[in-house]
N, C-alpha and C positions, 0 to 999 in steps of 0.2 A: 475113836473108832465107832463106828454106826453098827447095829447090829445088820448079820447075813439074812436077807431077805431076798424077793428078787421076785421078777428079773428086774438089774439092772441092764440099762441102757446106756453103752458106752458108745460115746460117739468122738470121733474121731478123723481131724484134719491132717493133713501134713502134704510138704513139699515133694516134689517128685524125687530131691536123692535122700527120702528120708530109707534108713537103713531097718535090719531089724535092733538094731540097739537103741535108734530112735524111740521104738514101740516099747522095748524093754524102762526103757527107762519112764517114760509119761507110768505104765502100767506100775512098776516099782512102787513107785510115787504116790499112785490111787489105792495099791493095794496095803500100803500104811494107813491108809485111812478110812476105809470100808474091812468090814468084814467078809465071808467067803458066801458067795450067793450065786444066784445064776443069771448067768451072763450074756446080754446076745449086743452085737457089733453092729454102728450105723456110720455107712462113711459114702460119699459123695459119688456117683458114677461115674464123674467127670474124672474122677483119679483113678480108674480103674486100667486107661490105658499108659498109664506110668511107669518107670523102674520101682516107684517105691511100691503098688499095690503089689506085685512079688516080694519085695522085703516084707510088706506086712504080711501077707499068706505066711510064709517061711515062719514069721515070729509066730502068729496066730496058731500054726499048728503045732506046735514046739510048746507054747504056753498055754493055750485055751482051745485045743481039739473040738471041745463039744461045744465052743459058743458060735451057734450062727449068725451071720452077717449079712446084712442085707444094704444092698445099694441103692441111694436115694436119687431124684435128679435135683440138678440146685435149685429148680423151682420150688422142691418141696420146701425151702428153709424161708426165701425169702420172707422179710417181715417179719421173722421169729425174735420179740425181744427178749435178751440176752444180758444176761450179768457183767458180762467184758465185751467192752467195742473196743473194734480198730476201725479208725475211719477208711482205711484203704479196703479192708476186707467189706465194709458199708458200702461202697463205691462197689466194690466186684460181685458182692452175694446179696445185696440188699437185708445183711445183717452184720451185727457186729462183732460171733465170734462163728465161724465154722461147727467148730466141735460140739458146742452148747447146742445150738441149734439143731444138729441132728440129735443130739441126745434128747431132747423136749421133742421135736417132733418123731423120732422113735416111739419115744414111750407113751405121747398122745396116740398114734395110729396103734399100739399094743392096747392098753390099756384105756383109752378114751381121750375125752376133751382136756383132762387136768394131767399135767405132770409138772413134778419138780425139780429142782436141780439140788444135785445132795454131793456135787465135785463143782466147782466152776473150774474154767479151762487151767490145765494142768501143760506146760511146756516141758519136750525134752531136755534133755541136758546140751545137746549139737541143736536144736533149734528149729531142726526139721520138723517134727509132728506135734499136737494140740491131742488132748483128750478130756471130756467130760464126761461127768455120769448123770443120769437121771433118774427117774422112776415116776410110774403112775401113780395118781394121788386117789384113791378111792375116795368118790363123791358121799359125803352124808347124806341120812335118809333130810336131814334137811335144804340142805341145797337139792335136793330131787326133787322136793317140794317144789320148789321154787324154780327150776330151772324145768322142772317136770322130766327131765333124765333119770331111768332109774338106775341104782348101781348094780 
């Protein structure tokens, strides 16, 4: 278990009948293995006109009330390399996992150009939803040097 720091950046895929126990269950799963930190949610706008974006609302509000979530478009991920490919998801997002990819590209637009991944994609138990976590990496004063970014 990671110590609670945060924000974590969770991001998160899933199919249109993913339910809220879909959500429960990926979340279950993350939350064995992270500590308690703060939390904001990154998931694809293309899925906002779905069944499942109200199962996740439903679970979201029930589970994590204060974590804000923000909806990305799938341009943002494209080209995001990632820990887990699927070649079909390769073919549809011009990346290899959904969920990673929002989570790195979250926490780059939060926190800057560096972020890591501290969950790689995490499957429900029904198979509907994906989730990862990330976080911003704070740049050392020596890569600032170098990159001339300060942190």
């Amino acid at each position: 278990m990671t110590a609670g720091t945060g924000p974590f950046f969770a991001g998160w895929g899933f199919r249109a009948a993913a339910q809220p126990q879909s959500f429960a269950s990926c979340w279950e799963q993350a939350c064995a293995q992270l500590a308690p930190g703060e939390w904001r949610f990154a998931v694809l706008a293309s899925r906002l006109q779905t069944p499942a974006w109200e199962a996740f609302q439903a679970w979201s509000r029930a589970a994590m009330p204060q974590a804000p979530c923000r909806a990305w478009p799938e341009s943002a991920i494209a080209r995001i390399d990632t820990a887990s490919s699927s070649p079909r998801l390769v073919a549809r997002f011009a990346t290899g996992s959904v969920c990673e990819a929002l989570a790195l590209h979250a926490a780059r637009a939060q926190g800057g150009a560096r972020a890591s991944l501290l969950l790689q994609r995490i499957v429900s138990a029904d198979r509907q939803a994906t989730l990862a976590v990330a976080a911003a990496v704070a740049a050392t004063r020596a890569q600032s040097l170098e990159t001339g970014d300060l942190p």
